[in-house]
VEXTOR-659271 format. One record per atom (N, C-alpha, C, O): x, y, z; residue in three letters. Coordinates in pm, whole numbers, padded with zeros to 5 digits, always signed. Each point is the difference from the previous one (the first is absolute). Example, Ala and Ser with C-alpha at 12.3 -4.5 7.8 and 13.67 -1.06 7.14 Angstrom:
<recs>
+01319-00569+00780ALA;-00089+00119+00000ALA;+00090+00120+00000ALA;+00104-00002+00066ALA;-00139+00107-00138SER;+00082+00119+00006SER;-00077+00109+00073SER;+00051+00111+00017SER;
</recs>
This chain:
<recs>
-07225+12704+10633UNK;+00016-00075+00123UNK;-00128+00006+00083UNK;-00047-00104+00048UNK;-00002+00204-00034UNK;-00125+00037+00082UNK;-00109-00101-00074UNK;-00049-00076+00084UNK;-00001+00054-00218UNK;-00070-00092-00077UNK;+00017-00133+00069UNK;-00097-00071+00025UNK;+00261+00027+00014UNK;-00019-00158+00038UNK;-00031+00013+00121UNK;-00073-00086+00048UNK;+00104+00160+00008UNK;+00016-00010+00185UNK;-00181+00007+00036UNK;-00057-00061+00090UNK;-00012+00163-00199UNK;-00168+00017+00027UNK;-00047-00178-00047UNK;-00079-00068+00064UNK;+00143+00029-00171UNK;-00043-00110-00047UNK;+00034-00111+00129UNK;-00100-00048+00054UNK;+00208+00013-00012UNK;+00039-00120+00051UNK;-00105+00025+00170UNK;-00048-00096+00060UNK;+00034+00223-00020UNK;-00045+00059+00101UNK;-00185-00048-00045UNK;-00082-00033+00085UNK;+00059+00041-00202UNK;-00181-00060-00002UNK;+00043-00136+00001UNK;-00056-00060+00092UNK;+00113+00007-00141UNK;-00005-00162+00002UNK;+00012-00044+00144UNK;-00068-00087+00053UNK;+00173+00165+00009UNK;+00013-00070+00168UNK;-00144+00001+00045UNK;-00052-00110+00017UNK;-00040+00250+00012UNK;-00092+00051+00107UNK;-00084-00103-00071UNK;-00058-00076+00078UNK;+00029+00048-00244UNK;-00106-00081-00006UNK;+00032-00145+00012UNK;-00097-00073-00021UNK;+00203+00017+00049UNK;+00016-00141+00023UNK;-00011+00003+00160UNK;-00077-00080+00055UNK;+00156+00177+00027UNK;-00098+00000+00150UNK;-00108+00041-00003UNK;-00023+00016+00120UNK;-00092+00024-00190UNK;-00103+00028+00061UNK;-00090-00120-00028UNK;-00098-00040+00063UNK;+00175-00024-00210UNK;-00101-00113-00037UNK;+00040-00148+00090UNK;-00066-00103-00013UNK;+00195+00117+00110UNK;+00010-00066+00057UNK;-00051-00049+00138UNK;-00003-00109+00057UNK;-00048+00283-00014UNK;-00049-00005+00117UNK;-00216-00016-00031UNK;-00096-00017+00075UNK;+00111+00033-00194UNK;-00166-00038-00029UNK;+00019-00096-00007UNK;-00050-00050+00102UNK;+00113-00057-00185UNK;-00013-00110-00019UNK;+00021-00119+00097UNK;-00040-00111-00036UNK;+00117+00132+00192UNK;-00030-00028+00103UNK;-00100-00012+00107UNK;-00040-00082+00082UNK;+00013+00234-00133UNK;-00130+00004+00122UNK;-00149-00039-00128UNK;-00090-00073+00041UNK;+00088+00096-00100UNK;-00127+00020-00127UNK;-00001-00118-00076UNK;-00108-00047-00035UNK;+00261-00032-00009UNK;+00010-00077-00080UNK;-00060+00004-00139UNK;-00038-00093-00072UNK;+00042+00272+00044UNK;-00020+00030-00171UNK;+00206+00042-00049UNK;+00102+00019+00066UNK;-00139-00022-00212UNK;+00148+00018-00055UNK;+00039-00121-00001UNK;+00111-00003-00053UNK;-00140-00084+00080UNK;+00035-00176-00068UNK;+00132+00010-00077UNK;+00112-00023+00046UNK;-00151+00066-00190UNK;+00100+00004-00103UNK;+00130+00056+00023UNK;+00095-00078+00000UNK;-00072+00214+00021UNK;+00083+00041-00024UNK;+00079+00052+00132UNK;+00067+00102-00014UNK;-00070-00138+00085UNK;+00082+00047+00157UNK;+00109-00052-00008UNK;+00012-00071-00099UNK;+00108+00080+00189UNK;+00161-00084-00026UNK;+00006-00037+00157UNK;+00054-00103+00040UNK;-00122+00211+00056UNK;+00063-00042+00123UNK;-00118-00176+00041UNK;+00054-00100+00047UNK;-00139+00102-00065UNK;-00004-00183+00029UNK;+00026-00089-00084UNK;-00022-00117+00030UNK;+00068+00146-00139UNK;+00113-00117-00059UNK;+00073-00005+00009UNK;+00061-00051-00094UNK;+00009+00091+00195UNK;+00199-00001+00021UNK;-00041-00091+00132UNK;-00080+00042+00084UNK;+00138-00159-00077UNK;+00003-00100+00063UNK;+00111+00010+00162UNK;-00009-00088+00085UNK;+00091+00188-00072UNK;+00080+00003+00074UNK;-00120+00113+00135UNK;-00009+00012+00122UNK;-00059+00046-00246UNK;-00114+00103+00111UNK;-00099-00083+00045UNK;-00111+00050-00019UNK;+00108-00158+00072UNK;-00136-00074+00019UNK;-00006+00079+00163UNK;+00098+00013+00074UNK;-00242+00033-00045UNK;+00002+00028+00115UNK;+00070+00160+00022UNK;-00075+00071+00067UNK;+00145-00034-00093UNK;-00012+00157-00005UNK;-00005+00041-00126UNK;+00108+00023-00054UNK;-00221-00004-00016UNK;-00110+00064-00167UNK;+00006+00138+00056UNK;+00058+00091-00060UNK;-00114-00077+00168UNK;-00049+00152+00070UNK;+00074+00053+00025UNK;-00022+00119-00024UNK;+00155-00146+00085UNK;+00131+00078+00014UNK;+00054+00049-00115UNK;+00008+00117-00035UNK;+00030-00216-00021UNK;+00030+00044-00158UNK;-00047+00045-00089UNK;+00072+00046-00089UNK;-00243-00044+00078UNK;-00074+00122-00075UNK;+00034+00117+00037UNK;+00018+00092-00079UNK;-00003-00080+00265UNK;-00020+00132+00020UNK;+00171+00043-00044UNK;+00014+00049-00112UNK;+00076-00062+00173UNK;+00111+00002-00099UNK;+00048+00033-00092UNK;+00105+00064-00011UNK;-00184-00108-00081UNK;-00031+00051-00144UNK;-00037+00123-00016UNK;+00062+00089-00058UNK;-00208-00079+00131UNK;-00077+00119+00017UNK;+00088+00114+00000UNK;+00016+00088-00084UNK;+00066-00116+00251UNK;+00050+00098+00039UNK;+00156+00069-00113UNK;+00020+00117-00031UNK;+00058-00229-00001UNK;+00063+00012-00099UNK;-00054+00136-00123UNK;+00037+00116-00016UNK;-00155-00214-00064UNK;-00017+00095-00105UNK;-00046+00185+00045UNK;+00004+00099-00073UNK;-00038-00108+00192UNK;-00013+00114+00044UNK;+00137+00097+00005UNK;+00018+00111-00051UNK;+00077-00200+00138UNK;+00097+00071+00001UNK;+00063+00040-00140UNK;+00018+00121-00014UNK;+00027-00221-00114UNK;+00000+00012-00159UNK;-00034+00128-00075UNK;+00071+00061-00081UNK;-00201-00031+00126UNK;-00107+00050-00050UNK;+00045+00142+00104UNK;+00011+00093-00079UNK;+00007-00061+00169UNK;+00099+00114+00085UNK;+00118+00029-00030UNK;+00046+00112+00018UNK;+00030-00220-00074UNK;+00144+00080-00054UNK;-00011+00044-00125UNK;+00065+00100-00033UNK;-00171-00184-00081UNK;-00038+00046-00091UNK;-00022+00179+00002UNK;+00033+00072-00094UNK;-00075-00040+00183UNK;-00105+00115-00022UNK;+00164+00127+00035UNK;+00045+00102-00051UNK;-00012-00193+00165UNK;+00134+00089+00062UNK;+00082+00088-00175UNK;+00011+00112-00051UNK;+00036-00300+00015UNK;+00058+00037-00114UNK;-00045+00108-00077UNK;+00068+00100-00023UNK;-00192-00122-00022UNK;-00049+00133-00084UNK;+00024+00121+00045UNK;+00064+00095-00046UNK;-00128-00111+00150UNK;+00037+00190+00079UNK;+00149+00041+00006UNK;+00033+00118+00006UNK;+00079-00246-00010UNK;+00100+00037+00028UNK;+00099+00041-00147UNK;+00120+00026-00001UNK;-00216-00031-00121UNK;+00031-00052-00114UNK;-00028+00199-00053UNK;+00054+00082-00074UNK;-00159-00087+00158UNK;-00060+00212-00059UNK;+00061+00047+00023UNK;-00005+00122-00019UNK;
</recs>
């Protein structure tokens, strides 16, 4: 369980971080999700950070779990 929760937890932080570069920087072209979702036009930055903050939290219960697992 800890494997998916670390996994799904990198995919969030790096789709917000490449979302919030790719706003302000306009690198990551290819592969970002938050400015191709058509319903986000106009908040990209909210919803990267979102993300961000998300996989952080993921990536904290992840860790919980383990310790709670010893």
């Amino acid at each position: 369980m800890k494997k998916i929760l670390g996994f799904i937890s990198f995919i969030l932080i790096a789709q917000g971080v490449g979302g919030i570069v790719h706003h302000f920087f306009g690198w990551f072209e290819g592969w970002g999700l938050v400015h191709r979702v058509g319903f986000l036009d106009g908040y990209e930055v909210f919803a990267a950070v979102t993300l961000l903050i998300l996989g952080l939290a993921v990536g904290g219960a992840s860790d919980k779990l383990e310790r709670a697992d010893s």
